[in-house]
MIPAVO-374194 format. One record per residue: residue number from 1; residue in one letter; x, y, z of N, C-alpha, C in turn. Coordinates in nm, 3 decimals. Each point is the difference from the previous one (the first is absolute). Example, Ala and Ser with C-alpha at 12.3 -4.5 7.8 and 13.67 -1.06 7.14 Angstrom:
<atom k="1" r="A" n_east="1.319" n_north="-0.569" n_up="0.780" ca_east="-0.089" ca_north="0.119" ca_up="0.000" c_east="0.090" c_north="0.120" c_up="0.000"/>
<atom k="2" r="S" n_east="-0.035" n_north="0.105" n_up="-0.072" ca_east="0.082" ca_north="0.119" ca_up="0.006" c_east="-0.077" c_north="0.109" c_up="0.073"/>
***
This chain:
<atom k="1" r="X" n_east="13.511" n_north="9.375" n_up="11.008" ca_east="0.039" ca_north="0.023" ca_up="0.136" c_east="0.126" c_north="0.088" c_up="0.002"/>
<atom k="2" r="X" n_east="-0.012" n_north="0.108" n_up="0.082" ca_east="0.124" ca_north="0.071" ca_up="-0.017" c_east="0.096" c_north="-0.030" c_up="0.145"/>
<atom k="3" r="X" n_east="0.134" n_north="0.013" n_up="-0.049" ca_east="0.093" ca_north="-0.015" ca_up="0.120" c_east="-0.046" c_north="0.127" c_up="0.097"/>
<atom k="4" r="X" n_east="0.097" n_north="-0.121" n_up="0.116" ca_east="-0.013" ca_north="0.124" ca_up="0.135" c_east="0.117" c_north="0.165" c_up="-0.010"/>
<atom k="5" r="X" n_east="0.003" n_north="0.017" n_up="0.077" ca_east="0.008" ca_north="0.181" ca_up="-0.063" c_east="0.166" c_north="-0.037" c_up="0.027"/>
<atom k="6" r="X" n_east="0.019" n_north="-0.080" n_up="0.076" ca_east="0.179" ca_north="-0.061" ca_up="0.026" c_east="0.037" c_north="-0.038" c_up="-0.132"/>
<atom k="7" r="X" n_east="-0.079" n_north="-0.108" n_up="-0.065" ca_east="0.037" ca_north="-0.028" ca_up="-0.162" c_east="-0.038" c_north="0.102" c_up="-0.141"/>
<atom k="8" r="X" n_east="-0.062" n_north="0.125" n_up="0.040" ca_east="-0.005" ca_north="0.064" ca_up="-0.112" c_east="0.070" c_north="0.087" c_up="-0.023"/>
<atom k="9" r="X" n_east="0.094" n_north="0.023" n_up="-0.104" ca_east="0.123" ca_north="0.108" ca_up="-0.002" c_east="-0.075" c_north="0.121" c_up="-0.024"/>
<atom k="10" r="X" n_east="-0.126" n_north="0.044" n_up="-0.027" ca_east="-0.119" ca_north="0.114" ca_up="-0.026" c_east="-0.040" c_north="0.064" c_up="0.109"/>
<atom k="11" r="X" n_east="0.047" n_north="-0.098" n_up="0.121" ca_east="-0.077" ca_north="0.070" ca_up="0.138" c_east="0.128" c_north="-0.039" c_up="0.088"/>
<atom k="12" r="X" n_east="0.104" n_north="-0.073" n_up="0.010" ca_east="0.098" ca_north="0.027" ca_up="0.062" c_east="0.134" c_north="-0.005" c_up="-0.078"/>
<atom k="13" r="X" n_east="0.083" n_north="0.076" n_up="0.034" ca_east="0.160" ca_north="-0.009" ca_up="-0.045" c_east="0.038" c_north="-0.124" c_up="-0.076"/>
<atom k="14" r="X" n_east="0.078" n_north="0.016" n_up="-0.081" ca_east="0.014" ca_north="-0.106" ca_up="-0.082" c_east="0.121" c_north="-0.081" c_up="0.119"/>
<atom k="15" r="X" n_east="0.096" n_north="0.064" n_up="0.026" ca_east="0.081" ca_north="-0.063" ca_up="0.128" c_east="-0.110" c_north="-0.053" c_up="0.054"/>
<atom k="16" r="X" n_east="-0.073" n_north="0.041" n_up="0.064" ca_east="-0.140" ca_north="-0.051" ca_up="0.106" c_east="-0.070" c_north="-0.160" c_up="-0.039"/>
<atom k="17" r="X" n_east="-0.008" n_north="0.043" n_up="-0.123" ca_east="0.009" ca_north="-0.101" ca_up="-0.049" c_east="0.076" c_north="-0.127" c_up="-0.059"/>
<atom k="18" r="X" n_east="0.083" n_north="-0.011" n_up="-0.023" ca_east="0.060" ca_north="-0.033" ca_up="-0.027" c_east="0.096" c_north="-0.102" c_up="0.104"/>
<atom k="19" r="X" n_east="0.007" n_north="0.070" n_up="0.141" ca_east="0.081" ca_north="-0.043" ca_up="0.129" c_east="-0.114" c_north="-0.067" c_up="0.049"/>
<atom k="20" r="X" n_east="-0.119" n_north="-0.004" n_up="-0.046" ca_east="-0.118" ca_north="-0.115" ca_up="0.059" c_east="-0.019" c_north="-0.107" c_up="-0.062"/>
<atom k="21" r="X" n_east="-0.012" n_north="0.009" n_up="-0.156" ca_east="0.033" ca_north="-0.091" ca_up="-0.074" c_east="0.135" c_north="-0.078" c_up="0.015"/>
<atom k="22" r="X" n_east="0.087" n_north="0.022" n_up="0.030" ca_east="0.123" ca_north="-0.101" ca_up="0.043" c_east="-0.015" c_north="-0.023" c_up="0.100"/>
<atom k="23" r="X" n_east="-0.060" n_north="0.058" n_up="0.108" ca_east="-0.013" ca_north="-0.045" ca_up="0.155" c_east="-0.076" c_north="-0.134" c_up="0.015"/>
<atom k="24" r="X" n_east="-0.107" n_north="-0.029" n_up="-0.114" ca_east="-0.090" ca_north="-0.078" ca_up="-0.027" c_east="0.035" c_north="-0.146" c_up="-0.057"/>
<atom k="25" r="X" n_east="0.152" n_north="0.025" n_up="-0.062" ca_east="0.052" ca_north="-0.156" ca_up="-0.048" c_east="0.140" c_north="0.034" c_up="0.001"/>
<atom k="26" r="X" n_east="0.060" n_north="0.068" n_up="0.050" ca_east="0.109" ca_north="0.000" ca_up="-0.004" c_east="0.127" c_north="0.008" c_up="0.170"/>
<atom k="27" r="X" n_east="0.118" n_north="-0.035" n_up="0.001" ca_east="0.004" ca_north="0.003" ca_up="0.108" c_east="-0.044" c_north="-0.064" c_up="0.154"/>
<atom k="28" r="X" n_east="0.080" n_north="-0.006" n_up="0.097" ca_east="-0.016" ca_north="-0.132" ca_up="0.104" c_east="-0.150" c_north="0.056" c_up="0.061"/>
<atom k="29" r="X" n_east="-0.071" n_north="-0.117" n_up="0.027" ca_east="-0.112" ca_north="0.051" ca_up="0.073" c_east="-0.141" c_north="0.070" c_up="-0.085"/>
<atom k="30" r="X" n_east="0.007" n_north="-0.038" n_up="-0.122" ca_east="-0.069" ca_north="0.082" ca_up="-0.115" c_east="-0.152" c_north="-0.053" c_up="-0.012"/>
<atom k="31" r="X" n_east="-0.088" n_north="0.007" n_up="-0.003" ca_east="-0.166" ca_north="-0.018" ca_up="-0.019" c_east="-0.015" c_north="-0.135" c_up="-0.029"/>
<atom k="32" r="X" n_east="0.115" n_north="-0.002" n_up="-0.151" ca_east="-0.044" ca_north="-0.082" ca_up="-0.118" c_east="0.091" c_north="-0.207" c_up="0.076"/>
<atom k="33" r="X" n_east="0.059" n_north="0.056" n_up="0.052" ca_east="0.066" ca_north="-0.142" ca_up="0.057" c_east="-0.062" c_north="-0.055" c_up="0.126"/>
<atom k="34" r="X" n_east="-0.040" n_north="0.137" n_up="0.087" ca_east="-0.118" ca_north="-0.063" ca_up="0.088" c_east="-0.060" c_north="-0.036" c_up="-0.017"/>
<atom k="35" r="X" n_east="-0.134" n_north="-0.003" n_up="-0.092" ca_east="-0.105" ca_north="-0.051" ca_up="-0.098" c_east="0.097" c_north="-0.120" c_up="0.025"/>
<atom k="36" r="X" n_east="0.066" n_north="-0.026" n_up="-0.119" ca_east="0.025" ca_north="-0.103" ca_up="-0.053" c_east="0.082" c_north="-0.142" c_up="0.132"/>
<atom k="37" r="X" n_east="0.068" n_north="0.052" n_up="0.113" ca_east="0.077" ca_north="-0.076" ca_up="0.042" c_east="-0.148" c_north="-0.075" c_up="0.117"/>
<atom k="38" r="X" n_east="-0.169" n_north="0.122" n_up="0.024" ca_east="-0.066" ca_north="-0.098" ca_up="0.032" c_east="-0.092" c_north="-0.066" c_up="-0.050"/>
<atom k="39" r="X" n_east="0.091" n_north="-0.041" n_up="-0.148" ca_east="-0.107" ca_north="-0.061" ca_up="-0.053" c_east="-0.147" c_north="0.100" c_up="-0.091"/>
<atom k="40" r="X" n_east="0.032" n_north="0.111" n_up="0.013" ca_east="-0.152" ca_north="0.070" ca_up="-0.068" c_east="0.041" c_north="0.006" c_up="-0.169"/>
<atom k="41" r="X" n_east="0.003" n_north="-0.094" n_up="-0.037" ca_east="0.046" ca_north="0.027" ca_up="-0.164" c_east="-0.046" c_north="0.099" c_up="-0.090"/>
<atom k="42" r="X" n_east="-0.149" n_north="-0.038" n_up="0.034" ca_east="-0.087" ca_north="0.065" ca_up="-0.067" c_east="-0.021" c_north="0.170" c_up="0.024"/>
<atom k="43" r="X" n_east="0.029" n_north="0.019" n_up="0.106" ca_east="0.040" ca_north="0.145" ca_up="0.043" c_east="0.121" c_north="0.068" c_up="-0.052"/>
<atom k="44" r="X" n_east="0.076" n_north="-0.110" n_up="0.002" ca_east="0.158" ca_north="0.063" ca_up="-0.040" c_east="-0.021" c_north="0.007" c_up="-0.156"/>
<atom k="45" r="X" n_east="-0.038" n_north="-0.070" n_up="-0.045" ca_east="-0.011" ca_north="0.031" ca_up="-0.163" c_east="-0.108" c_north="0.155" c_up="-0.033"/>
<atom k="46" r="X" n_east="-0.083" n_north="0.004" n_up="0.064" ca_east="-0.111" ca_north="0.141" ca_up="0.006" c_east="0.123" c_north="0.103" c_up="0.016"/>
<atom k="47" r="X" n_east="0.062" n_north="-0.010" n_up="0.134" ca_east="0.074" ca_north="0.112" ca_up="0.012" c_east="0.138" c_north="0.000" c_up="-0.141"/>
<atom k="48" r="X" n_east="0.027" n_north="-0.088" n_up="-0.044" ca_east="0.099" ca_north="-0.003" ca_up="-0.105" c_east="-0.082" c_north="0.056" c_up="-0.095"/>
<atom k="49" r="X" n_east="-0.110" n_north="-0.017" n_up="-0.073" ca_east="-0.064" ca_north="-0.011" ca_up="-0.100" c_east="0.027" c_north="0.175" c_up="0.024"/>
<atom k="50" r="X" n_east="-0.086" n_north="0.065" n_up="0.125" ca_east="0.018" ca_north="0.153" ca_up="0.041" c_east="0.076" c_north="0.051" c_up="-0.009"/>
<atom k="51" r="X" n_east="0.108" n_north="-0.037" n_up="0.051" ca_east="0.131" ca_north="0.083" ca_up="-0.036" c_east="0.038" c_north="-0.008" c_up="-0.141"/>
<atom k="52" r="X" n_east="0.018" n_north="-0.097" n_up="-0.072" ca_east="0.048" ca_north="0.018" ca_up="-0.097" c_east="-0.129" c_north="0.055" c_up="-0.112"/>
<atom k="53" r="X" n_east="-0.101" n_north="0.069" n_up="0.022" ca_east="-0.114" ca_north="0.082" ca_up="-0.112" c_east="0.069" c_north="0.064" c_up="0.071"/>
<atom k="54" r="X" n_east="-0.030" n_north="0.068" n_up="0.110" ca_east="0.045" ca_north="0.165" ca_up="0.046" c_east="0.108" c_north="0.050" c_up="-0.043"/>
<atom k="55" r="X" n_east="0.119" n_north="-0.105" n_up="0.022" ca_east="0.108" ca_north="0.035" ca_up="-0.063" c_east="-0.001" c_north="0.049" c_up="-0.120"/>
<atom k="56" r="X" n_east="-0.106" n_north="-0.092" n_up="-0.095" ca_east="0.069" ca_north="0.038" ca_up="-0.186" c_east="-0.109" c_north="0.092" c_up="-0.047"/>
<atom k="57" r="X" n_east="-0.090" n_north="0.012" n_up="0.086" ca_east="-0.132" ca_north="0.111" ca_up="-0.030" c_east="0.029" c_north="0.132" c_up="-0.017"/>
<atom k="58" r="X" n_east="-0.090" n_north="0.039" n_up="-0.110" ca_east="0.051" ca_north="0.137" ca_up="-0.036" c_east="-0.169" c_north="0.097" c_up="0.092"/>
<atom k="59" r="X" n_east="0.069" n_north="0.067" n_up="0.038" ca_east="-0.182" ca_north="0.023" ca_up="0.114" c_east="-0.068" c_north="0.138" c_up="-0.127"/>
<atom k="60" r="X" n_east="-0.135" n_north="0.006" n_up="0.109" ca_east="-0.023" ca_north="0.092" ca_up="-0.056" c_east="0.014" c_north="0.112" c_up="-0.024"/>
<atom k="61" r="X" n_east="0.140" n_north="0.044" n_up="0.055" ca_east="0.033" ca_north="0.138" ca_up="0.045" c_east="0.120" c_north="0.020" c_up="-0.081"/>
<atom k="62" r="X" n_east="0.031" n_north="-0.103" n_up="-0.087" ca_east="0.100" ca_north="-0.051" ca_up="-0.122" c_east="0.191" c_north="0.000" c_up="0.092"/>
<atom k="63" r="X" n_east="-0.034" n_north="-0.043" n_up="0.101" ca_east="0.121" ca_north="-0.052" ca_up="0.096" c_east="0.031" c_north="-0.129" c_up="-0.009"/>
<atom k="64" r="X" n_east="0.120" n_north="-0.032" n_up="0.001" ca_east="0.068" ca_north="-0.112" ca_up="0.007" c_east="0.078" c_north="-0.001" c_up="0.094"/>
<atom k="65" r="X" n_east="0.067" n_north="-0.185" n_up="0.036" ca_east="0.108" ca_north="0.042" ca_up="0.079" c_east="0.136" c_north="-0.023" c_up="-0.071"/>
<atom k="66" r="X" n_east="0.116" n_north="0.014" n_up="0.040" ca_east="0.102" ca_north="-0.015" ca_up="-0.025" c_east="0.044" c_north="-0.147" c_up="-0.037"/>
<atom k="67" r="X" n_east="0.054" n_north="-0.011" n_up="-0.124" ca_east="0.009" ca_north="-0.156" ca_up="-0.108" c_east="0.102" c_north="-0.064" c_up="0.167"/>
<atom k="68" r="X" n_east="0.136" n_north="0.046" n_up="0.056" ca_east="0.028" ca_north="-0.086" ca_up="0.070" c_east="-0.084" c_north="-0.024" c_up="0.147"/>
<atom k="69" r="X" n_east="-0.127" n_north="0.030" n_up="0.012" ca_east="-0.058" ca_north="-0.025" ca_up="0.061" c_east="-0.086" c_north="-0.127" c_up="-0.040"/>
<atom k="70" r="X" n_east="-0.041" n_north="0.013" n_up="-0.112" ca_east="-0.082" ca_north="-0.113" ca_up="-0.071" c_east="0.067" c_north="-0.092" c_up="0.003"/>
<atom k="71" r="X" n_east="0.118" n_north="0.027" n_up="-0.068" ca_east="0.133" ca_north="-0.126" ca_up="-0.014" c_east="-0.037" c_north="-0.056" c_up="0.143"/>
<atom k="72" r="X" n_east="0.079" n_north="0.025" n_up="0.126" ca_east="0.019" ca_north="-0.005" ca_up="0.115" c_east="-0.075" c_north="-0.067" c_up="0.062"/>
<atom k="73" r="X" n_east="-0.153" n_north="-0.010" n_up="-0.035" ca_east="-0.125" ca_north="-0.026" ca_up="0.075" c_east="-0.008" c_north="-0.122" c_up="-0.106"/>
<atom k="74" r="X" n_east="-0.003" n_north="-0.032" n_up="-0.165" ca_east="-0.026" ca_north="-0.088" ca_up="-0.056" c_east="0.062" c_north="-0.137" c_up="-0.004"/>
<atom k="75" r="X" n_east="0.143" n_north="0.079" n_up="0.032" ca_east="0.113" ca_north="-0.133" ca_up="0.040" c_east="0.006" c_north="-0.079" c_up="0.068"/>
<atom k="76" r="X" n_east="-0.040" n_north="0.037" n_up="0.135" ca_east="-0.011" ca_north="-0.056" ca_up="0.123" c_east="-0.090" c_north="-0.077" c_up="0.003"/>
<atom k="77" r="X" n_east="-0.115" n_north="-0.043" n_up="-0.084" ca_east="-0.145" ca_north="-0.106" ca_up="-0.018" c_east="0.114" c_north="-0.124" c_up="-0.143"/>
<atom k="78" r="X" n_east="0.108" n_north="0.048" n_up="-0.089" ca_east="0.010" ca_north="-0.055" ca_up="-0.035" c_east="0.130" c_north="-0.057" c_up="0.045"/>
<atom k="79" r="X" n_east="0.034" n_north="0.050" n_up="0.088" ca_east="0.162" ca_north="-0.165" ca_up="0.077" c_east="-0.070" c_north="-0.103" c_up="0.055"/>
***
């Protein structure tokens, strides 16, 4: 299954990416705490599981993102 064109640094900006991926668990009001504060566990872990492949994935277009981005996004699942 391939990410949406927001999560692929091959078809959008790595910024582009990157400012969606933190928008997604990071910060007040973020995807990943909504999930979780109603209760959708099982959703919130899908979307964790997502962010953090996209994050450390090397695509096919041999793009990465930026290590303090990975950092940034990996930390925050582990406080």
């Amino acid at each position: 299954m391939k990410p949406s064109s927001e999560l692929d640094p091959c078809l959008s900006s790595k910024e582009k990416v990157t400012k969606r991926l933190k928008s997604l668990v990071l910060g007040e009001g973020n995807r990943l705490n909504e999930l979780l504060r109603r209760g959708y566990i099982n959703e919130a872990a899908q979307l964790a599981m997502t962010v953090l492949k996209t994050a450390n994935a090397k695509t096919d277009c041999g793009e990465t993102l930026n290590q303090l981005v990975k950092t940034l996004v990996s930390v925050d699942f582990h406080e």
